[in-house]
Structure formats: C-alpha cells, structure tokens
C-alpha positions in Angstrom: 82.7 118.9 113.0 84.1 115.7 114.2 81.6 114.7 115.8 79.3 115.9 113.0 81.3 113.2 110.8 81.1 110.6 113.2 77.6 110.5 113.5 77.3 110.5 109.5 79.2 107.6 109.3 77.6 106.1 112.1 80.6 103.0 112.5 78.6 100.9 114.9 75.8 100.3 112.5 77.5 99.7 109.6 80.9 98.1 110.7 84.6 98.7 110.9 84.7 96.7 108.2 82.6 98.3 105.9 84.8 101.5 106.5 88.0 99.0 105.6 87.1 97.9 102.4 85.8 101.9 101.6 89.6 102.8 102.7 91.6 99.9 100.8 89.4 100.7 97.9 90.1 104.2 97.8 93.6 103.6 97.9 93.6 100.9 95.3 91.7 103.7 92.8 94.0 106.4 94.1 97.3 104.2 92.6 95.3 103.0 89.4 94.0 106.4 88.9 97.5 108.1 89.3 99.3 105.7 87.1 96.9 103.2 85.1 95.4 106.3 83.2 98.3 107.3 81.7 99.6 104.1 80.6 97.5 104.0 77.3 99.3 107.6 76.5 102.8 106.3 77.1 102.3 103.5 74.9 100.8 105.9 72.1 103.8 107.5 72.7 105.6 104.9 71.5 103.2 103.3 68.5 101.0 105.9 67.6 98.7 102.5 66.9 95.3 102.2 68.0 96.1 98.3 67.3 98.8 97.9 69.6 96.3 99.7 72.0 93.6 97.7 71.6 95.2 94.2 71.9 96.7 95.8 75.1 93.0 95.8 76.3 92.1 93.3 74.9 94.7 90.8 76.6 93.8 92.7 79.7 90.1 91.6 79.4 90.3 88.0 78.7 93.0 87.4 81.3 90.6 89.2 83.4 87.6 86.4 82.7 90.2 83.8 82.5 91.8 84.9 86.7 87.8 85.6 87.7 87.1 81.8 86.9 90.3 80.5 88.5 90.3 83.3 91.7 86.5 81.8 91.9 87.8 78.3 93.2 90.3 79.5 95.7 88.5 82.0 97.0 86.1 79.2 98.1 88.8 77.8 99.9 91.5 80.4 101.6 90.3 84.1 102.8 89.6 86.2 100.3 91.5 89.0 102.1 94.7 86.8 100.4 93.1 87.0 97.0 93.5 90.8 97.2 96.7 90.8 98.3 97.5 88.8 95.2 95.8 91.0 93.2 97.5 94.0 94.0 100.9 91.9 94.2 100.3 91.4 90.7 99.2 95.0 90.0 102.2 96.1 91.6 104.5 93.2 89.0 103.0 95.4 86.3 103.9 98.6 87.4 107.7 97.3 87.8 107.4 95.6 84.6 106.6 98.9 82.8 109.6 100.6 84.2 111.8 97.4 83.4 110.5 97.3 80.0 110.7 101.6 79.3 110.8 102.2 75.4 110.2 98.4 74.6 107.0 98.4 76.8 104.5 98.7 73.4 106.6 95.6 71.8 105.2 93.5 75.1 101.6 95.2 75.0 100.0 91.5 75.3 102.4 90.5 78.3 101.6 93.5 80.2 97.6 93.4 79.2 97.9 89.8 81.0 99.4 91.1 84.2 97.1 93.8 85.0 94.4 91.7 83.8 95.4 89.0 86.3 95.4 91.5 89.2 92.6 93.2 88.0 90.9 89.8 88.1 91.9 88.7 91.6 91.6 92.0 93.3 87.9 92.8 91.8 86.8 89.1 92.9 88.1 89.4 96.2 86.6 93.7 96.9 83.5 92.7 95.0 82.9 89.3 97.3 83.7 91.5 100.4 81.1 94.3 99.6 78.1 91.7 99.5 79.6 90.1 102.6 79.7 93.2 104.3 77.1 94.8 103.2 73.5 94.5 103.3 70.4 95.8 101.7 69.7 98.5 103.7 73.5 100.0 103.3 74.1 99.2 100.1 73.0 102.0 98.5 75.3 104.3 101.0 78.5 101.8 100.5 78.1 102.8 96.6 77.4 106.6 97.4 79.8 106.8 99.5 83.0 104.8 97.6 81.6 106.3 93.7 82.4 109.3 96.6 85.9 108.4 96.9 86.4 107.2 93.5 85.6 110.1 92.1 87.7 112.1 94.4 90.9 109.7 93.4 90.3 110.6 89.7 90.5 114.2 90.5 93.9 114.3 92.3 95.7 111.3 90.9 95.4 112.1 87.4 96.1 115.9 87.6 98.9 115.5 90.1 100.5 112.8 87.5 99.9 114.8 84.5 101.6 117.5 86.7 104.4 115.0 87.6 105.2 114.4 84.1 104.7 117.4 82.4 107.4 119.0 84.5 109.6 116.2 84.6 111.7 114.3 81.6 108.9 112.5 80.6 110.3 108.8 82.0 111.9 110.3 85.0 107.6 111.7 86.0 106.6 108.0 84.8 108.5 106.5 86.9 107.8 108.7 89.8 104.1 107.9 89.7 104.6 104.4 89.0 106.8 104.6 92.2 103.5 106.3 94.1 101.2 103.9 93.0 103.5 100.9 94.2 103.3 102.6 97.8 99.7 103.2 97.9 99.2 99.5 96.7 101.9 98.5 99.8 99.7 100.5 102.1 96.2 99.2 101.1 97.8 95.7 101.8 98.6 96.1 105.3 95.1 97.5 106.4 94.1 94.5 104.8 95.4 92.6 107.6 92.9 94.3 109.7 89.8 93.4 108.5 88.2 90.8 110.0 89.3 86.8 108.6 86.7 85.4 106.4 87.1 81.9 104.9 84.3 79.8 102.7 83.8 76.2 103.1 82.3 73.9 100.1 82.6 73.2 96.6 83.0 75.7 93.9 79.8 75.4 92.2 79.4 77.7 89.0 77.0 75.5 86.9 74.9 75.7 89.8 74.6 79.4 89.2 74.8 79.4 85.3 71.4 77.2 85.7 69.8 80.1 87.5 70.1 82.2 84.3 67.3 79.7 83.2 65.4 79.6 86.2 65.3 82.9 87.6 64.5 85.7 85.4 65.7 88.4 87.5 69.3 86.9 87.3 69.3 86.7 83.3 68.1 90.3 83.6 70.9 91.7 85.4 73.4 89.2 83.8 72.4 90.7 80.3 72.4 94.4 81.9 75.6 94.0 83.1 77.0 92.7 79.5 76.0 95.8 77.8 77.7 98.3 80.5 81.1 96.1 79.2 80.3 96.7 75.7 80.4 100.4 76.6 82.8 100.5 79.0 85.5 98.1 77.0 86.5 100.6 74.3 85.5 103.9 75.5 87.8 104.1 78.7 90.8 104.2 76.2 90.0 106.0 73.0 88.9 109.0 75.0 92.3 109.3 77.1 93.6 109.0 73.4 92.1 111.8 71.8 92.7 114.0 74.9 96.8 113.8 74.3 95.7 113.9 70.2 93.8 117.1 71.2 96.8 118.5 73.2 99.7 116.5 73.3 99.8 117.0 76.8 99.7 115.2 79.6 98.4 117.6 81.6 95.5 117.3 79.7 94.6 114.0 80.6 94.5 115.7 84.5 92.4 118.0 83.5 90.2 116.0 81.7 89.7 113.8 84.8 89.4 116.2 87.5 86.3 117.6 85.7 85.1 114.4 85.0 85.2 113.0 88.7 84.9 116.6 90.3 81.3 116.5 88.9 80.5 112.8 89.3 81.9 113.6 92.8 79.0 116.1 93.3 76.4 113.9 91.9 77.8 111.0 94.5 77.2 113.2 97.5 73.4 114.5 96.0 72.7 110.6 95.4 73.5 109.9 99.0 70.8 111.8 100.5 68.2 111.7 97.5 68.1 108.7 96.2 65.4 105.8 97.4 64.7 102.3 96.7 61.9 103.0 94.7 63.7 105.3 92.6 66.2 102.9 91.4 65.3 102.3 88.0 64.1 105.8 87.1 67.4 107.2 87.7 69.2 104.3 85.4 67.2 105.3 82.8 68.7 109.0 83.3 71.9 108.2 83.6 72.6 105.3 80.8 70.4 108.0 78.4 73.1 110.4 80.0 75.9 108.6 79.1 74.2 107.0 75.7 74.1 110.4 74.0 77.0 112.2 75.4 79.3 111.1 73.0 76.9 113.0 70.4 78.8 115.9 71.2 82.3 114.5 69.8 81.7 113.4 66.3 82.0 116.3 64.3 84.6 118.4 66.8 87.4 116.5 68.8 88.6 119.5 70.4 89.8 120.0 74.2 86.3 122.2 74.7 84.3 119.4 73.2 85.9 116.9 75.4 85.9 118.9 78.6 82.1 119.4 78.0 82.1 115.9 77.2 83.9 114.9 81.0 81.5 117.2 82.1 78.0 115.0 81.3 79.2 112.0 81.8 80.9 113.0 85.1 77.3 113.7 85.5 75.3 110.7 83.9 78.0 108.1 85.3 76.8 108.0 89.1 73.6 108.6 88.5 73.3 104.9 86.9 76.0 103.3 88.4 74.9 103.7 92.1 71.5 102.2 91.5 72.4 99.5 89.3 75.1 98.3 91.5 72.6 98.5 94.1 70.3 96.6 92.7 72.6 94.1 91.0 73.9 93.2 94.4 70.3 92.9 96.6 69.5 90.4 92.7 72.2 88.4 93.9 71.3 88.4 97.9 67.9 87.0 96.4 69.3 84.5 94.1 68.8 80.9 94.5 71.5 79.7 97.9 73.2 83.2 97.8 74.6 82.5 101.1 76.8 79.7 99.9 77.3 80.1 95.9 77.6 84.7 96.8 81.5 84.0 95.0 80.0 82.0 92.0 77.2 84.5 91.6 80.3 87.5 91.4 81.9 85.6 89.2 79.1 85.0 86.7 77.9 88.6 86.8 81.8 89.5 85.8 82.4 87.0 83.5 79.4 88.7 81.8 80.4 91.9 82.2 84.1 91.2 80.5 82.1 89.1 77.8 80.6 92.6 76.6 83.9 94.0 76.5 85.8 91.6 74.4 83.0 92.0 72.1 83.2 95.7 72.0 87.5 95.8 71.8 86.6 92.6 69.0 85.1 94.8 67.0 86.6 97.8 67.4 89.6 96.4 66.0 87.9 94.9 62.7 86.8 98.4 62.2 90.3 100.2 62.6 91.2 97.1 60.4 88.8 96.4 57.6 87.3 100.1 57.6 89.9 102.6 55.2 87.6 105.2 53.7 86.6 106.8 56.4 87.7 107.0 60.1 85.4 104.5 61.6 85.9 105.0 65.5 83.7 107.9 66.1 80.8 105.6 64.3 82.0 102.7 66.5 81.6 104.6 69.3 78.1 106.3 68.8 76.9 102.9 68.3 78.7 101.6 70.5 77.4 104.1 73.9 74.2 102.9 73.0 74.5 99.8 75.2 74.2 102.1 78.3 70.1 102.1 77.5 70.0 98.3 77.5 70.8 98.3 80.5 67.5 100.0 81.4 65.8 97.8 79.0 67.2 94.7 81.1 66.6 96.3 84.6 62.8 97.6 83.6 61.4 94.3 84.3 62.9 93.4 87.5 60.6 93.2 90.2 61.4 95.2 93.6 64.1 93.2 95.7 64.1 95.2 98.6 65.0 93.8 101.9 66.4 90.4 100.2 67.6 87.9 102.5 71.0 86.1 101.9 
C-alpha cells in the first residue's frame, strides 16, 4: 500500500516542494476551515444584522486588494516563504483578537474584516506565487486535483468537529477551543515552511507592465475578466449560505453538516478529476461546472429549509471542482505564457487577484444597497439568483482562449 502511494505521488518528478506547499496548504484550510466558518454565525449571534455581516466582508475584501498590491513589492524583494509567515502571523492576530474582543467582537466587525483581510492578502500572494514557481504545465492539473483533494477533505472534518466542539460546549468556552486549534495548526504550517527550499526575486516591482498586457494580449483580458465574475459569485454567497443554515436550525452543528456533504462530494469529484480530466477537456468541463454552480441556487428560493440546503451542498459540492480545477489550470499555464512571466510571475498574481477581489466588492456593494434600499420584499434570494449567474461568464471569458498547453515561463 505504501509503496502503492509512493509511486502515485511519484516525489522525484514532481518535487519535495511541491508536496510542501500541498501540506502547508492543507493545514492553512484545515485552521480556516475549523474556525473561519463559523465566525459569520458568532457574529449573527450577536447582531442578527446582515449589515454588520456584510461590512465584515466587505472590509475583509478591500484590505485584501489593498495587502495584495503592497505584499506585491516585497515579495519582489525578500522570500516569499516570509510573506506567508506574515500572513498567517496575521491570521493568527485575528483569531486572538476574536477571543479578546468576545461579545463586543460585532461592534469591531471593520477592525477584524481588516486583519483577516491582511493575512488573507499576504498568505494567498505568497501560496499562489509558490504554486506557479513550483509547478509546471504538465503538473498543474494534478497540484489542483490533488490540493481541491485536501481542501475538500479539511471542510469535512474541521467544520463538523467545530460544530461538535461548540454544540457540546458553553458556546464561548467551544469558540475558543477551536480558535485555540486553528492557532496551532497555523504554528505548525509555519515551521514546515522553513523547509521548503529559499526562493528570493530580484528587480523592480513592475505592475503597469502587466496591467498593459490586458491591452495587448487577449488571452490575459480573458482570464482577467473570468476571474472577476468567479468574485462576484463567490463574495456574497460564502456568507449568506452559512447564514441561513444556523436560520434553518439554529445549530451549529448544522453548519458541520452542511460542510461535510458539501466537501465530502467535491472530495469525490477531486479524486475522479485526477484521473479523467485532459487538457483538451478544460473548457468543456468549466462550462459544466459554472452551469452547475449557476443554477444550483434555483433550488433555494422558494424553500430555505435544512433538506433544501443539504441538497443544495450537495450540487455544488459537485459543480465546484469540476470548474475550479480546470480554470485554475488554465489561468496559471495564461500566465506562464504571458508577456516576461519569468520575471513580472508576482505582478501577473497580483493582477489576476486584484481582479478577482474587484468582483467581490462589487457583489458585497450591492448586496448591501439591496438589504438597504429594498423593504417590500426580502431581496437576497433575488440578489443571489442573479448574482450565481456570474459562474457562466466565466465560460463565456474562457471560450475564446486558445490552447496554452506546454507554455514556457
């Protein structure tokens, strides 16, 4: 069997490093998943405010684009391995914050939204640089598999075991013990950071230089744009759903459940993708999956019940790897072909995130004129239906792209 395993992973073609960054970024998703999905619910639990909520995420998400630009420069001048350290340093400040701030946590919703948004910012630069420096076009494809793999297994067991945790606990006594976890994992993932190999960049921090490309090379504006709509999407429907699972239940428990269907089936799909899915076949599977994940919601506006929203974890669990493996795929080999990748590869990350965050604001923007302005009627499952709809953009961004296989950096 171990041997079996060995071969799969096959360490001296793909690097230790490679298997590195796949464990630091499993532990990284293991503490977020354990604690960060639960931290929407405790500050319902204190507002019952989709406001204070939303400027919560909102503050997380231009901090975010704000750190990307800044962690951008020094990244192009210290290893980025110390970037992530900072990020989760600052990940971990937001954790201890929380448990400083207990029942007064919803008053400082913008304060904490800028924390996790810094180490959000500096932690996804730094993982996201790594993966194109350590991957390359022929592995990509299995880095993706293989992490959405370990992703999806994190969401499985760290939100069931801290909806668990709290559920039979005093409900601060179980947040603070998972907070407590996450801290540890986020210790953990730091020191195997200090094995992966040193990697500094020398030269300028050029992002004009790649902010011209979107002019230039078609490609680029392509994926650019894609990758905008997946943040409209993604910006207000990874909150509102954790919201109406506690509505649905008021249980925290819930929540776990919720999430180990969700990941337990995108963890299948992961596996499948793995050993079926080709180069070639890229953009025919983003079409099924963001039309997976468009329509899913569908199922929700007329019944927001805990069936409804299990068989809801269940399509998406489905739909989400399904598009994410290929377009990430893809969106990194765009970027290996891209006008002096080799020397602007931190600009071009930063550019494809700044996008990506750009969608989100956008989305949380007007998600909270509708909660706002909107009184006869309860405007967020509309929001939302229209909103999902970005997912099929993506494929209408992607369609054109010519194949980049086998792109040099």
């Amino acid at each position: 069997m171990v041997n079996l395993m060995l071969k799969y992973l096959n360490i001296e073609e793909h690097g230790k490093d490679l298997y590195l960054l796949l464990l630091i970024g499993w532990l990284y998703s293991i503490g977020l998943f354990l604690s960060n999905t639960f931290v929407n619910i405790y500050l319902w639990r204190q507002t019952e405010d989709y406001f204070v909520i939303a400027v919560y995420q909102l503050a997380i998400y231009i901090a975010k684009t704000i750190t990307f630009i800044v962690a951008g420069k020094i990244v192009k001048k210290i290893d980025r391995i110390i970037v992530l350290r900072l990020g989760v340093t600052f990940l971990s400040l937001f954790f201890l914050t929380v448990l400083i701030l207990q029942e007064k946590a919803s008053v400082f919703n913008v304060l904490l939204g800028i924390l996790i948004g810094i180490g959000y910012g500096f932690y996804w630069l730094a993982f996201n640089v790594l993966t194109f420096e350590i991957t390359e076009p022929f592995n990509r494809v299995f880095f993706n598999g293989l992490f959405g793999s370990l992703q999806s297994t994190s969401g499985m067991i760290g939100p069931l075991l801290a909806g668990t945790i709290i559920s039979r606990m005093e409900t601060h006594a179980g947040y603070m013990t998972i907070f407590s976890i996450s801290f540890s994992l986020f210790l953990l993932a730091v020191v195997i950071s200090f094995f992966l190999q040193k990697r500094e960049t020398d030269g300028i921090y050029n992002l004009p230089a790649v902010a011209l490309e979107i002019f230039r090379n078609r490609d680029w504006r392509q994926i650019l744009i894609a990758n905008f709509f997946r943040g409209v999407r993604d910006g207000v429907f990874l909150f509102v759903i954790s919201i109406w699972i506690f509505l649905a239940t008021r249980d925290e428990f819930s929540l776990g459940m919720f999430n180990l269907l969700l990941n337990g089936s995108s963890l299948v799909v992961f596996i499948l993708l793995l050993k079926w899915l080709k180069d070639k076949d890229r953009k025919t599977f983003i079409f099924i999956g963001a039309s997976i994940i468009s329509f899913a919601i569908w199922i929700l506006l007329t019944d927001i019940s805990f069936s409804r929203l299990l068989l809801y974890a269940l399509i998406v669990g489905i739909g989400f790897p399904i598009i994410i493996v290929p377009f990430q795929s893809l969106t990194y080999d765009i970027i290996g072909k891209g006008y002096d990748a080799k020397n602007l590869r931190i600009e071009y990350i930063v550019m494809l995130e700044l996008f990506s965050n750009m969608g989100s604001i956008l989305s949380i923007t007007i998600f909270i004129m509708a909660i706002h302005f909107i009184n006869i009627i309860d405007p967020i499952p509309i929001v939302l239906a229209i909103l999902s709809l970005a997912y099929l953009m993506i494929y209408v961004f992607v369609a054109p792209i010519q194949s980049v296989r086998g792109a040099n950096r």
